[in-house]
C-alpha positions in Angstrom: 0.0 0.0 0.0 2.9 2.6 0.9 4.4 1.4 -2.3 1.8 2.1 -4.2 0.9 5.8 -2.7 4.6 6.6 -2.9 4.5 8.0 -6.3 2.8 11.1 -7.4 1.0 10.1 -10.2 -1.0 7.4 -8.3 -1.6 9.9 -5.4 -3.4 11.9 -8.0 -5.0 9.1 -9.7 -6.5 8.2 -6.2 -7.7 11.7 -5.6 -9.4 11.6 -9.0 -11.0 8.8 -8.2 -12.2 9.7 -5.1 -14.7 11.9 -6.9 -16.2 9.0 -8.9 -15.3 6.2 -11.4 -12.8 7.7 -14.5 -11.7 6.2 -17.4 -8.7 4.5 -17.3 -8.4 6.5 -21.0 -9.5 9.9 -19.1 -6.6 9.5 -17.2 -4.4 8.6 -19.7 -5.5 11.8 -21.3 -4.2 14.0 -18.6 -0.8 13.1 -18.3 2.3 13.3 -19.9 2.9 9.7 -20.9 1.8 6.9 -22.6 -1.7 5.2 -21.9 0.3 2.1 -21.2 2.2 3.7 -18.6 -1.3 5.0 -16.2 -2.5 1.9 -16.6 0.8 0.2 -14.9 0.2 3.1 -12.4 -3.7 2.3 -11.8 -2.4 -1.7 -11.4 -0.1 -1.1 -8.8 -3.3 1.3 -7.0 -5.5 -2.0 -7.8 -3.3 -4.7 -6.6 -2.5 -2.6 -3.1 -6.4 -2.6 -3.1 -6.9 1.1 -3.0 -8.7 1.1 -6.3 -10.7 -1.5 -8.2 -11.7 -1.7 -12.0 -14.7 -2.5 -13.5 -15.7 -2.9 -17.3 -18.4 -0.7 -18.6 -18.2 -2.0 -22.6 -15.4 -1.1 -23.7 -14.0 0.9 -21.1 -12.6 0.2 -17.7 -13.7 2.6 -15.4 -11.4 2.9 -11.7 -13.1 4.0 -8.6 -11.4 4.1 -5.0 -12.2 1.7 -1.8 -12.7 3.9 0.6 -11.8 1.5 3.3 -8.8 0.9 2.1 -8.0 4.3 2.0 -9.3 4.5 5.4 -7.1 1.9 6.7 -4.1 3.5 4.9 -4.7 6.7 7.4 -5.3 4.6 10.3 -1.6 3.5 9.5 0.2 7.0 8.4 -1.2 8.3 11.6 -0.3 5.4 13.9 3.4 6.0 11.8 2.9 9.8 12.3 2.2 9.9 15.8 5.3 7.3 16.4 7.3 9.3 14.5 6.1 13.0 16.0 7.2 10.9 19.7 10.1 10.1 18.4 11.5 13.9 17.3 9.9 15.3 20.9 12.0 12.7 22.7 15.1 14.2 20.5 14.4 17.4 20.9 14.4 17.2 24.5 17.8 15.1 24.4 19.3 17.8 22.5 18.0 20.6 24.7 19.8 19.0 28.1 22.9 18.4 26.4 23.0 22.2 25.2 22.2 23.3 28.8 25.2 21.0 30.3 28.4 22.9 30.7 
């Protein structure tokens, strides 16, 4: 899942998709690369389960899980909030040592 949100393009391609199904060709229309490459992009989204396709005819049409996105920002803030700990705890280390003589 981090994997997959790591990368800019599928970060975007999630936020479009939070708005509703799009095109896997709608996509492929907004970037600057080939349609072969946003739909690598949308099957690293799918196989992390943050996004799932479905065929309407021709087309294939993404749309987000929001639970899985849920669950992704239980875990960033469960990381954040370790992570936040972590720098106070260094912070205050730092601020003894420059107060010793």
């Amino acid at each position: 899942m981090f994997r997959a949100l790591a990368h800019g393009i599928r970060r975007d391609i999630l936020r479009r998709t939070l708005l509703g199904p799009v095109s896997v060709s709608g996509l492929a229309l907004t970037y600057a690369m080939s349609f072969a490459a946003v739909q690598k992009h949308v099957a690293v989204l799918e196989d992390s389960g943050l996004v799932q396709k479905e065929a309407v005819g021709r087309e294939r049409f993404v749309r987000a899980v929001p639970e899985e996105i849920a669950r992704a920002r239980v875990c960033l803030e469960a990381l954040e909030a370790l992570w936040r700990h972590r720098l106070t705890a260094l912070d205050a280390v730092l601020s003894q040592e420059q107060s010793c003589p």
